[in-house]
N, C-alpha and C positions, 0 to 999 in steps of 0.2 A: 849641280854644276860646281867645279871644282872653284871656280871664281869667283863665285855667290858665297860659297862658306869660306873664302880667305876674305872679301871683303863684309862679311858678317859681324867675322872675328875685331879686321881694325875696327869697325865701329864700336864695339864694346868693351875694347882696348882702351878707346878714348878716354878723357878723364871729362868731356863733356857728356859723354852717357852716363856717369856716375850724376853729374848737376842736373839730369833730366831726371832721372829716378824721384834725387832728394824731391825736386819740384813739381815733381807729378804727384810725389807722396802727401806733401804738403800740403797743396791745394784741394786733392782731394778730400784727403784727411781732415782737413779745416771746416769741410763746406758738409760731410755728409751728414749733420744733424737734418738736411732739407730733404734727402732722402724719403724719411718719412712722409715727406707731403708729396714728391715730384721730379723725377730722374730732368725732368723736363730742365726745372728750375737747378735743381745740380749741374746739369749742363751749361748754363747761364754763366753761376757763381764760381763754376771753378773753373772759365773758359783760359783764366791767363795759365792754368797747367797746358794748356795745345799752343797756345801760343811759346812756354818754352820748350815744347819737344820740337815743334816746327820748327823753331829759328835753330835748336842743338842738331836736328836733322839736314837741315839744312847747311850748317857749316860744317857737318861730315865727312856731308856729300862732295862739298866743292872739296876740300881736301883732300879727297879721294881722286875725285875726278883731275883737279891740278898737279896730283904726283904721276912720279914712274914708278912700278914695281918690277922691274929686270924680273925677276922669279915670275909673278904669275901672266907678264905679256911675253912669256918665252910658251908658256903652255897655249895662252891666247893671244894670239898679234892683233886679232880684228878690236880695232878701239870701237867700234859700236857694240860689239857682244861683251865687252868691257863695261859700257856705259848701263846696259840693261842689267845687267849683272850687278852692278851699283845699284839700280834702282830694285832690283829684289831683294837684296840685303838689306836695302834702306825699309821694306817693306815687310821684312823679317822683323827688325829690329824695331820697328812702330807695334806690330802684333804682341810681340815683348811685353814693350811697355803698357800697351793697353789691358795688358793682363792685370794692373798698378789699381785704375777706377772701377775691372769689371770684380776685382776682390775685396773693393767696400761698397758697390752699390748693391752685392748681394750679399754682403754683412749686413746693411742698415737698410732695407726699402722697409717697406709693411708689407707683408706676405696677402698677407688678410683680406688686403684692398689691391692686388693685381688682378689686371685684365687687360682687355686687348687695347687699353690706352698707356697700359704702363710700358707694353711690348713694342708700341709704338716709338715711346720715349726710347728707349733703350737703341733698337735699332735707328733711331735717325742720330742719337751720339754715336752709336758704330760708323754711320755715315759720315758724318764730320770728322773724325776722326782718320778716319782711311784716305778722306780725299785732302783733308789739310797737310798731312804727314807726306803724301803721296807726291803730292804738289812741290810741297819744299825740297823732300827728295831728286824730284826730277829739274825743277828750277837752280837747284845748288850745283847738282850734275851739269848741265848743261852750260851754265856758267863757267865751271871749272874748265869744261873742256876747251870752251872758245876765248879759255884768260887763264893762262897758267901761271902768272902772277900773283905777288901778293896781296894788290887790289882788288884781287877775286873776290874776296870777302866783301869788301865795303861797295860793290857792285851788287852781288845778292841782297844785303840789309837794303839797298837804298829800293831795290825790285820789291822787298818784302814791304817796306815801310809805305811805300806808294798803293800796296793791293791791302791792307789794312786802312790805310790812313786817307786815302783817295775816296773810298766806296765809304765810310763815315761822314766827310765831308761832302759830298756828290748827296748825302741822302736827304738834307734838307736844302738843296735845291729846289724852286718851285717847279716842276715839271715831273710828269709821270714818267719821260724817259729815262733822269735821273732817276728817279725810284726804283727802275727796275734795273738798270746798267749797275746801280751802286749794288744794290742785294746780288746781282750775277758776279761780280770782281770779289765780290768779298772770298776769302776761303775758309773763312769761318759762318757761321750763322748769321744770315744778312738779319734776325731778328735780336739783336743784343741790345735794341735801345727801348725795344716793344715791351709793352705792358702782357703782361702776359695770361694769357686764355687758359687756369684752368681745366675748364670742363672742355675742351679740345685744344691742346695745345701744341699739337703736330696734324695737317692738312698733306698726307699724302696724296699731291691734285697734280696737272700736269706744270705751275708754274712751279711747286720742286721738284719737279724732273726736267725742268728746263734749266733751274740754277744750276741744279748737281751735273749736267749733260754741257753745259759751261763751264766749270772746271775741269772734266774729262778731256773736253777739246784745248784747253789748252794745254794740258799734259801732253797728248796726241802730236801740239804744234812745236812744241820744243823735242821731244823725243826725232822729229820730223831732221829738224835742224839738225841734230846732232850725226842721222842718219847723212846727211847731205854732207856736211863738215868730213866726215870719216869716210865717205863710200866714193864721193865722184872727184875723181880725180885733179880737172883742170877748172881753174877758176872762173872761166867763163863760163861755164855751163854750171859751177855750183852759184853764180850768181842769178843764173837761169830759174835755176830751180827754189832758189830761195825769196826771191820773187814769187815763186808760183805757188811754191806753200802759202805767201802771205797772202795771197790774193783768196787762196781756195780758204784760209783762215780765216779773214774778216767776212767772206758771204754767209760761209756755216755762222760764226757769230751771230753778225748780222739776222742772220735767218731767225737764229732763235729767239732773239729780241723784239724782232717783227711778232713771229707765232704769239710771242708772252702779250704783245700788250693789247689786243684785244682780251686777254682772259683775265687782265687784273684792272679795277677800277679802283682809283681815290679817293676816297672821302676828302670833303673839303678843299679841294682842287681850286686855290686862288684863280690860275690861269685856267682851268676848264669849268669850271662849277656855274650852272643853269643860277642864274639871278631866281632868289628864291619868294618871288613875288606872289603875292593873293592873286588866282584866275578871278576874272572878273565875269561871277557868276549868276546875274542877277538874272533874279525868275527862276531859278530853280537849287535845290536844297539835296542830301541824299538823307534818305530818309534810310537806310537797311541795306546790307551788303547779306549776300549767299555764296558763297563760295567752293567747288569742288576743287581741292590741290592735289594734286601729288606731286610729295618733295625726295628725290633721289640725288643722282647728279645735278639735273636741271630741275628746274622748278615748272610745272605747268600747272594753269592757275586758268577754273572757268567760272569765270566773275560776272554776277547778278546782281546790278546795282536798282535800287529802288527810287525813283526820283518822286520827287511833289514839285509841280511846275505849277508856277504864275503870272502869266504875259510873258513869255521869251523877249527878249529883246533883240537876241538874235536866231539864226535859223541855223545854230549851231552850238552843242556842246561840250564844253575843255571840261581834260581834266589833266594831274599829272599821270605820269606813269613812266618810270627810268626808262632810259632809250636803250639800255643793256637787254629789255626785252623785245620779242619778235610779235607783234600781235598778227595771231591767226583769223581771227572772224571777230565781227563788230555785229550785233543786229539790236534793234531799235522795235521794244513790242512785238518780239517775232518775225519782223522783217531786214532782212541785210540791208545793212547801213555803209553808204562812203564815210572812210575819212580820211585823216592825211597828220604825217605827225614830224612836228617839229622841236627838237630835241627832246626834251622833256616831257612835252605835251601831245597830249592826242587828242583831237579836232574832230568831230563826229557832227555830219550833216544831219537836220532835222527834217528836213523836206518838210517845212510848214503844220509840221504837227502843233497839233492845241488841246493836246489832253492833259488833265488835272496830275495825271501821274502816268510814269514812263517808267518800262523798267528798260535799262541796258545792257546786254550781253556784252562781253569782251572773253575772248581766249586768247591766250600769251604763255610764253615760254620763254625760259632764256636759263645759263646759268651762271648764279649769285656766286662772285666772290669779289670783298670789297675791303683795301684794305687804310688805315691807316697811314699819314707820311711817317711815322717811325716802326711803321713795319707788322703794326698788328692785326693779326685779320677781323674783323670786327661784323660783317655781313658774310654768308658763306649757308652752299647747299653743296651735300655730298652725301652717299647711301647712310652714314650711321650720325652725321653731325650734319646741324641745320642753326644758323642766325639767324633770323627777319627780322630785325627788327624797326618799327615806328621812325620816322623822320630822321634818316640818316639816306634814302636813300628813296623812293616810291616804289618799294616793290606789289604794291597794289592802286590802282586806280583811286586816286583822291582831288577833293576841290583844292586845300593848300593846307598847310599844318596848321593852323588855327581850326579847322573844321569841328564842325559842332558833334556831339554822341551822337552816334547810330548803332541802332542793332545789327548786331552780328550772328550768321548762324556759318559756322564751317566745318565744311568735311574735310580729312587730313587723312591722307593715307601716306603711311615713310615707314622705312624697316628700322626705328627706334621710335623709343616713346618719348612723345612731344609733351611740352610745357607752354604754359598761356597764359596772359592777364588775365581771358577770360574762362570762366567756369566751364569744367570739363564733363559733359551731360553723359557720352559715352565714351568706351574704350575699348574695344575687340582687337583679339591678338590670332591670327593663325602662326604657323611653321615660318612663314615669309617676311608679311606686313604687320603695323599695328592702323587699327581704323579708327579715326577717333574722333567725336563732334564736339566743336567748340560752341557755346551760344551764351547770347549776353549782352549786354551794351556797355558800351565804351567809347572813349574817344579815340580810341586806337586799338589795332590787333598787332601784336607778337608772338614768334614761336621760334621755342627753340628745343633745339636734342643734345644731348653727348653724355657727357660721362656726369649724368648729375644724380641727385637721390633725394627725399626729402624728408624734413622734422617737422614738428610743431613746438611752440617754443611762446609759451604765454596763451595768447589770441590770435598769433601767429603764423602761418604756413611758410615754412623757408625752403625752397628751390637753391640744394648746392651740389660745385663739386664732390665726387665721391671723396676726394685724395685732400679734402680737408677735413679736419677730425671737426663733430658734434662742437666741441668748448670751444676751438677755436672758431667757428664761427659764432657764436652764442655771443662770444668777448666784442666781437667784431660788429656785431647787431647792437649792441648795450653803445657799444663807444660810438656810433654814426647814427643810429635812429633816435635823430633829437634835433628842438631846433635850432640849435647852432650851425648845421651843416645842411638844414631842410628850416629856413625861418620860417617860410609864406605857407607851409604847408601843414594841415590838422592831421598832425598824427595819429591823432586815437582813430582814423576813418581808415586807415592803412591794414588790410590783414592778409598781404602773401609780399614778398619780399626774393626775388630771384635773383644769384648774384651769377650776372651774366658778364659780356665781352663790352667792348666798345671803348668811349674816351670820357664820357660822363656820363651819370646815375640820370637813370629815365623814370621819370614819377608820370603813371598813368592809373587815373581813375582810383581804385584801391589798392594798387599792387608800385613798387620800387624795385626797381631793374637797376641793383647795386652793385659796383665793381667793390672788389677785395683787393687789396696791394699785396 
């Protein structure tokens, strides 16, 4: 299109495409010593480079869109094939630029240590990057068009300052709807205040494709606009129709905000969080948990609990169990059991049983993702990464978190290899799965998978990310395991150290589930 290469050109005519260069160059430039560890974390650190190509895209655009060019609306009269035409230049000219980060992240990564997590990274900075650019593009366009004025500009900034500065502020709000409303406004990574995962540190899952499908649509709503402004002719009927856009706008919105929040759970949920009380469990104990899981997307989980009973007191036994799960079958000693579950809890009738020991089946499903109020996902099951972990959330049948050791025996079937507090007896691998038994006691069971590897390190077993080198985690074990940051705990009794997700360091039995900064 003859229009797409004349407004190509004014763009890089500009003298604000030359101050995008410099500050794309520079931030990049600055930041790719992390490279070596994390396109992920590069993405983080050099985010204020998208931040000025979006806002230099963005004043462009509206410049573009607020002049006349006699010359090329004598070739094109139609101001909508005008306005797309902007927007493909504008998306020409981000591709450009994006040439800037993909020519030092492939100067500086570690060749040595790519895989399909580093491809991962890669492409979801491609993704932010096309839809932040793309956004300001279309936002500055549409502006311009409907304010041919000089206050065009400080109309855009104040649009941009609200969809950055809004969804930061909205995010510690106490409510889960703010937490997702804010991550979906953002146009950048709703994760920029998130501690960061590491050994999975992109969750291609459907709530980001519902953020990223939330930017699209409102690309989609302004383009809409713009369409209506240039095409229909009398104001009544463009008031008609712009009405009708908003309305078909906020239901799609709407819509998507609905679908997301069943899929995403809180940790520590002021306003929704189950009061995290002792069942009152007298008369009976668990003595042993058996377990058959398979963790993919969802997690299903057929749980064999051991009990030792002493006078019931009642004719019924609680336990926790998150209510994100579905339970499919309850039986009591081989026999189908009623029960009934309220929030947290599930209520299992005994029908006056009086035996010395009870085992209880439960089967349940459901799927784990659970995130942080600043964004980070901290619980989470998907084909190649898997959380569980211990008191953050009941993803297994328990009395309350104080509960006393029990024996553990699990089977684990997931198409990556899993890690555990507890001792790993087997591990069989075909084409597909890995199968693998856990057994042991403890007071708790964790598992987790992703992009990890392991050392030895003294007396030691350490569980890390691949995408940190050997010393530096070594430096990072020397400076934290000690009792300054662990007083009440005997360290010498400590020999496996996994450094996993989450919001504090989990000390279970022999093993420390350590975050790294």
């Amino acid at each position: 299109m003859k229009t797409s290469r004349f407004y190509f050109k004014v763009y890089v005519k500009n003298i604000v495409f030359l101050l995008m260069i410099i500050s794309v160059s520079f931030f990049c430039y600055y930041h790719k010593e992390v490279l070596e560890t994390s396109i992920y974390l590069f993405t983080r650190l050099s985010s204020y480079s998208l931040y000025c190509t979006t806002i230099g895209m963005m004043i462009i655009s509206t410049y573009i869109s607020g002049n006349k060019y006699e010359v090329i609306e004598t070739i094109e009269p139609n101001k909508n094939k005008l306005f797309l035409s902007n927007i493909l230049a504008g998306i020409k000219v981000s591709t450009l630029l994006f040439v800037i980060p993909c020519i030092i992240i492939f100067s500086n990564i570690n060749y040595t240590g790519v895989n399909m997590y580093t491809i991962r990274e890669f492409l979801n900075y491609a993704i932010i990057w096309y839809c932040a650019n793309t956004f300001a593009v279309v936002l500055g366009g549409t502006v311009g068009v409907f304010i041919d004025k000089f206050y065009r500009y400080i109309i855009c900034m104040i649009i941009y300052l609200f969809l950055t500065g809004s969804s930061m502020r909205l995010l510690y709000l106490p409510s889960k709807f703010s937490t997702i409303f804010s991550g979906f406004l953002s146009i950048f990574t709703d994760k920029i205040t998130a501690s960061i995962n590491y050994a999975s540190p992109i969750l291609f899952n459907r709530i980001y494709l519902l953020d990223k499908l939330f930017i699209v649509f409102n690309i989609l709503f302004m383009i809409t606009l713009v369409y209506i402004k240039t095409n229909i002719k009398t104001n009544k009927n463009k008031h008609r129709y712009y009405i009708g856009a908003l309305v078909v706008f906020l239901i799609i919105q709407s819509s998507m905000i609905y679908m997301a929040y069943p899929l995403l759970n809180i940790v520590n949920d002021p306003i929704s969080e189950v009061e995290n009380k002792n069942i009152q469990h007298a008369g009976y104990d668990i003595k042993g948990y058996s377990m058959n899981i398979d963790v993919f997307n969802k997690l299903n989980n057929k749980c064999s609990i051991n009990l030792t009973t002493n006078n019931l007191e009642k004719n019924q036994l609680e336990f926790f169990l998150s209510e994100i799960f579905k339970v499919d079958k309850v039986f009591i000693n081989g026999n189908k059991a009623k029960y009934s579950r309220v929030n947290d809890k599930i209520i299992i009738g005994t029908d006056n049983i009086e035996d010395s020991e009870l085992t209880v089946d439960i089967e349940y499903s459901g799927k784990v993702y659970v995130e942080s109020f600043n964004r980070a996902h901290v619980l989470y099951t998907s084909n190649k990464d898997i959380s569980l972990l211990d008191n953050i959330i009941y993803w297994y049948p328990k009395l309350d978190n104080n509960q006393k050791s029990s024996n553990f025996q699990i089977d684990v079937k997931s198409k990556s290899k899993i890690y555990s507090n507890l001792p790993k007896i087997k591990e069989d691998k075909n084409e597909s799965y890995y199968y693998t038994r856990l057994k042991g006691e403890g007071s708790g069971l964790n598992i987790l998978s992703g992009n990890y590897t392991t050392m030895n390190y003294g007396n030691l077993e350490i569980v890390y990310p691949k995408c940190i080198s050997k010393s530096n985690i070594k430096i990072w074990v020397d400076e934290n395991l000690n009792q300054d940051f662990y007083p009440d705990l005997d360290i010498s009794r400590i020999n496996k150290i996994i450094i996993s997700s989450g919001e504090n360091d989990i000390v279970m039995d022999e093993t420390i589930f350590m975050l790294i900064y």
